[in-house]
N, C-alpha and C positions, 0 to 999 in steps of 0.2 A: 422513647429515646429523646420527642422532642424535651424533656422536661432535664433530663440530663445535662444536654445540649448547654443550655441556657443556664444551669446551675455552674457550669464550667464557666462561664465569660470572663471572672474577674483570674482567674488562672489563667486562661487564655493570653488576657491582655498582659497579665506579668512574665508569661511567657517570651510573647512577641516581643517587649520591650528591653528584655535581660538579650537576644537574638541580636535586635536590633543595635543596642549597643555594642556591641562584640564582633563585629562583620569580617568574615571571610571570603577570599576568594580562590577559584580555582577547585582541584581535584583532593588537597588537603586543609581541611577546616576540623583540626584536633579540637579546638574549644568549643566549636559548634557540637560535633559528635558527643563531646563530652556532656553538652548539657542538654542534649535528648536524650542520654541515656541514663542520666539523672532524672528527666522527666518520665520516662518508664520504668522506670525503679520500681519492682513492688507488683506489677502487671505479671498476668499469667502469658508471658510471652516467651518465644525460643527466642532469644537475639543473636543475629551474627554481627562480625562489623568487615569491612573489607578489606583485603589486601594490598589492592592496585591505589586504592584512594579511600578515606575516612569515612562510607559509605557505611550505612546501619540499616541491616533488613530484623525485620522482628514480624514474628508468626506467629497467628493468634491459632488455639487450637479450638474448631466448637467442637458440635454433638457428634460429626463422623467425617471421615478426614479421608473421603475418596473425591474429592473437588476442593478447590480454591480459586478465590477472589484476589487481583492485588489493588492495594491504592497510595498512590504515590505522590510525595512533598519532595519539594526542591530544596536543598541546602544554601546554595552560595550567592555572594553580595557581591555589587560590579565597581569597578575599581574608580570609587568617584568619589568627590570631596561635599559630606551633605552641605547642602543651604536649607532643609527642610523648614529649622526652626522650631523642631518637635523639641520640646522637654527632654527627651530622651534620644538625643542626636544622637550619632555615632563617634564613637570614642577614640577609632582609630583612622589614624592621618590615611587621607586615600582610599576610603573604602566602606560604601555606604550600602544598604538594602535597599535599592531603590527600583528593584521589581517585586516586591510582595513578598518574596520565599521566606522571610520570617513570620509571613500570616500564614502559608503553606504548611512550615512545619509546625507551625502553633496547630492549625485547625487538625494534619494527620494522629499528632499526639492527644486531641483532645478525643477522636475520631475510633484511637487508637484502648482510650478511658475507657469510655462509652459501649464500642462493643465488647470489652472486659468484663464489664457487669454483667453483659447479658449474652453470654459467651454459648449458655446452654440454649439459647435459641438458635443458635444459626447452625446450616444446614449445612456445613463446612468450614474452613480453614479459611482466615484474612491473612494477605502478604501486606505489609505496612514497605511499604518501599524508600526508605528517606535517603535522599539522592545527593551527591556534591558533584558540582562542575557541568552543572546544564549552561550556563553562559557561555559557551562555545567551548568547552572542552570537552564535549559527548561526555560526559558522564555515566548517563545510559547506558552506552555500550559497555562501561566497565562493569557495569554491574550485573548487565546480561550474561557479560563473559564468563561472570564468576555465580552464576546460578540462580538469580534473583526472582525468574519464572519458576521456576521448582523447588524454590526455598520449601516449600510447605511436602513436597514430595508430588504427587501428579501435578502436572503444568497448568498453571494459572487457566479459567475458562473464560478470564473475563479479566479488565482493567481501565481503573478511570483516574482522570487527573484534574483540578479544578486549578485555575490563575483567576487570581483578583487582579482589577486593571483599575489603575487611578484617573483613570479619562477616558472617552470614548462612549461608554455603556452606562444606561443609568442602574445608578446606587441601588445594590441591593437585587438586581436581576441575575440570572442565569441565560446565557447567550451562546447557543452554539449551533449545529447545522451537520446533516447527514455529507458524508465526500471530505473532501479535503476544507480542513481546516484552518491551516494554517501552512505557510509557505514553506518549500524546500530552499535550503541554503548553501552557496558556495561561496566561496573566496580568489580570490583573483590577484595576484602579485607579480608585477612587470616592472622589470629592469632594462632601459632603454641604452644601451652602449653606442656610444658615438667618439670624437674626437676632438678632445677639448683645442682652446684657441682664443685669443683675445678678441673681445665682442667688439672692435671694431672693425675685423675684418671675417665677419660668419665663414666667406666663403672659404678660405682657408682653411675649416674645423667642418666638423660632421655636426651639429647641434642637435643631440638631444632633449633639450626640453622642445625646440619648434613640433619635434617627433610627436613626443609624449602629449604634445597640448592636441594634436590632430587624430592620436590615439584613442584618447579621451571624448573626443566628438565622433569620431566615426565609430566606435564601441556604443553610443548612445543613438547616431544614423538609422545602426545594421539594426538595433531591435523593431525600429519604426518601418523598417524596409522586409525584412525578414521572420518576423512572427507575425501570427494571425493577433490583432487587437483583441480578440474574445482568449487568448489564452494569454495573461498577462504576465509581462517579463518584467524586474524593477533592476534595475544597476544603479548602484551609488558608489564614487570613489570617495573615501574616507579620507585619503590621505596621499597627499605630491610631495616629494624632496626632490631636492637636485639645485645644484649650485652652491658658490659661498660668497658671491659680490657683481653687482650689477658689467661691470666690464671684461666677465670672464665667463665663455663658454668649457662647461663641465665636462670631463669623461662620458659620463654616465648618470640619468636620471630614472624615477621609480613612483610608483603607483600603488596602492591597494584597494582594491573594493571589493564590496559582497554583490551577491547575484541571488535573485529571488524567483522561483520558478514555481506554478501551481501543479505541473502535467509532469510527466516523466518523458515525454516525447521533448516537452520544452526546457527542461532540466538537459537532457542529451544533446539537444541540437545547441545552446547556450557553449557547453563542455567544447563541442567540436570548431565552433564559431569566434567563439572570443581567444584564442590562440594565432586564428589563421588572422583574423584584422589586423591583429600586432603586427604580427612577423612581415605583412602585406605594406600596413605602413611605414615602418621602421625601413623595409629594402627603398621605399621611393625615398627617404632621405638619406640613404646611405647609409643607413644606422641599423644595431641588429636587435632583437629582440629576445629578452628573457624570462621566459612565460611559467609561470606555475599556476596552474589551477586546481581546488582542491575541492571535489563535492563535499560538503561538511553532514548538514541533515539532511534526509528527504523531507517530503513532505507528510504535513502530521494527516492523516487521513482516518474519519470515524466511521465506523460500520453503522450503517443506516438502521439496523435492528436496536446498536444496541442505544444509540442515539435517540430515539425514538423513546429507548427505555427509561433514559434520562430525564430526556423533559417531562414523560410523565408522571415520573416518580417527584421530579421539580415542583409540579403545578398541585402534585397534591399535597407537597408538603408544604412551599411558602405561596401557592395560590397561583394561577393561572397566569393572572397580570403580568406576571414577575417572572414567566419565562418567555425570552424573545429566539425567534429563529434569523439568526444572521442570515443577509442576503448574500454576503460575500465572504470567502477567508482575507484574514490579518495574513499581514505580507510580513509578519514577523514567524521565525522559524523556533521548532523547540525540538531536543532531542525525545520526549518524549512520543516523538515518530515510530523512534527504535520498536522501544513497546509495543506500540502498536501496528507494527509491521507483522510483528510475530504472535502476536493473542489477538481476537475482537475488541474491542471496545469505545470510547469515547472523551474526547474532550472539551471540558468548556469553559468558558470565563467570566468570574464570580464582582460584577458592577460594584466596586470599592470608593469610588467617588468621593471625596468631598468636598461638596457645592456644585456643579453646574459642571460636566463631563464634557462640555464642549470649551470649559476653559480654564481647568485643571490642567499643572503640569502633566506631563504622560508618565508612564513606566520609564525608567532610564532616566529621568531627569532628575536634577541633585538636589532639586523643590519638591519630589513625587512627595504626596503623604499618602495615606490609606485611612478607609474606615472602619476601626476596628470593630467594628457590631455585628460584620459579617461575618464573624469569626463562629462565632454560632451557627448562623446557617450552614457554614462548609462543613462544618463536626458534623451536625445532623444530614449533609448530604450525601457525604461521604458516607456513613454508619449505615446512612435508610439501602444506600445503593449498594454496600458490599451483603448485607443483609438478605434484600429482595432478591437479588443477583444469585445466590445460593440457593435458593428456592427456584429459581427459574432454570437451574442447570441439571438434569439428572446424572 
């Protein structure tokens, strides 16, 4: 397969970059679907597409069809204005790929080639999963909802996911670790109700931004007083409104942030906690508090077998060197948790670099580029893993 692999790169790369120009965001990406399904055109595949969201599962059938494998690409681009400087920037205003998932779904489609030719080898059924609306729209879930584990008819035994990262890991590595991988995710939006007043005389008015600014420190306090340092908690507020002119105390001021939690004890106690601060604060200045909190994903967590199965299937195909075991999870969240909540499997992150990963833009940033050469090794890693993965299942 690896010869395969490698024969695909210059399609790969035309792939990625027809993706890349054309960015989508969200739960509907009509032109993205459109041009995967152009790209499987002609494969021995069952295609469905989705209902809730532009979502495209496609079943490969092998030699006997009482076991399946899934492997899964991400669809959508985040709503940002590229500065890459690539050749092939993004074409629409507001909306660039600047987490990888057009190397994602370039390497599933290549992945998707590959084990087509050699279709009579495997020992079962590949679910090709290609996803829209992982950037916080759970996507996953939609797709779960609508069958995507059983696309093939018995339930998936196994499922893996690869992200390439524009920093952090060097170029070219596979990097991942048995347990929790990467961080659960929630949201946080509070609305501070007070009593507007002209700012020369505060005491007259209820002021809510004094609230909100005291919210915001004692919400970042409690994790330092109230969580064990070994299970780490991250809060970042994104975003503060409130007010329209320096000499006028507002109605009402408002907050959002996310919440990153590795443990499910500290996911829960987070959930129960950052509600009571508010409403705690808010009463000492008079002010009330409007609290929504929304667990978003859990956390992504790998089964240590099949983790295990990975790296080694890694080391033998691009060489020892080249697989690293993270010592910690990324405090970044991904729905495909979902997934693997409900099947075994693993995920890991494919070292995209280019130049020095300690001073590369990162994922998310409107400068990210990527390495496209990787793009071959995910085809072949992808292929070797759904492959071996069938043989290891009886």
């Amino acid at each position: 397969m690896r010869d395969d692999a490698v024969a695909l790169a210059g399609d790969l790369v035309d792939l990625r970059r027809r993706l890349h120009r054309a960015p989508e965001v969200g739960l509907q990406l009509p032109r993205t679907q459109e041009t995967v399904l152009e790209a499987l055109r002609g494969l021995p595949l069952e295609i469905t597409t989705g209902t809730t969201t532009t979502s495209v599962t496609a079943v490969l059938r092998g030699a006997r069809s009482d076991r399946a494998v899934l492997l899964r690409g991400d669809l959508d681009a985040l709503p940002l204005q590229e500065q890459s400087g690539e050749p092939f920037t993004s074409e629409v205003d507001g909306a660039m790929h600047a987490c990888g998932h057009d190397l994602h779904t370039a390497m599933l489609v290549g992945a998707a080639q590959v084990l087509s030719a050699h279709r009579d080898a495997l020992d079962g059924d590949v679910v090709f999963m290609f996803q829209p609306g992982e950037e916080g729209w759970d996507g996953a879930s939609h797709m779960i909802a609508e069958g995507v584990l059983d696309a093939a008819g018995p339930r998936v035994s196994s499922a893996y996911g690869l992200h390439v990262m524009a920093s952090t890991y060097a170029p070219r590595t596979v990097n991942t670790r048995p347990g929790t991988v990467m961080a659960a995710r929630a949201t946080v939006e509070v609305t501070l109700h007070g009593a507007g007043g002209h700012g020369s005389a505060p005491f007259r008015a209820r002021d809510p931004i004094s609230a909100l600014a005291e919210v915001v420190s004692g919400l970042h306090a409690m994790i330092t007083r109230r969580f064990d340092v070994f299970d780490p908690v991250v809060l970042t507020v994104g975003r503060i409104e409130g007010g329209t002119k320096s000499n006028i105390i507002p109605d009402s001021a408002s907050f959002d942030a996310t919440v990153r939690t590795f443990s499910a004890g500290a996911r829960e106690r987070m959930l129960e906690l950052v509600p009571q601060v508010c409403h705690d604060i808010a009463r000492a200045h008079g002010c009330e508090a409007e609290v929504v909190v929304a667990g978003e994903y859990p956390a992504t967590v790998n089964d240590g077998a099949e983790t295990a199965f990975v790296t080694g299937v890694a080391a033998e195909l691009l060489g020892a060197d080249r697989v690293v075991q993270m010592s910690h999870p990324e405090t970044g969240a991904e729905d495909f948790s979902r997934v693997l909540e409900a099947v075994p499997g693993a995920f890991a992150f494919l070292g995209a670099a280019v130049g020095d990963p300690e001073r590369t833009p990162s994922n998310h940033s409107p400068r990210a580029v990527f390495d496209e050469s990787v793009m071959s090794d995910g085809v072949l890693l992808h292929a070797e893993l759904a492959r071996r993965s069938l043989q290891r299942h009886p």
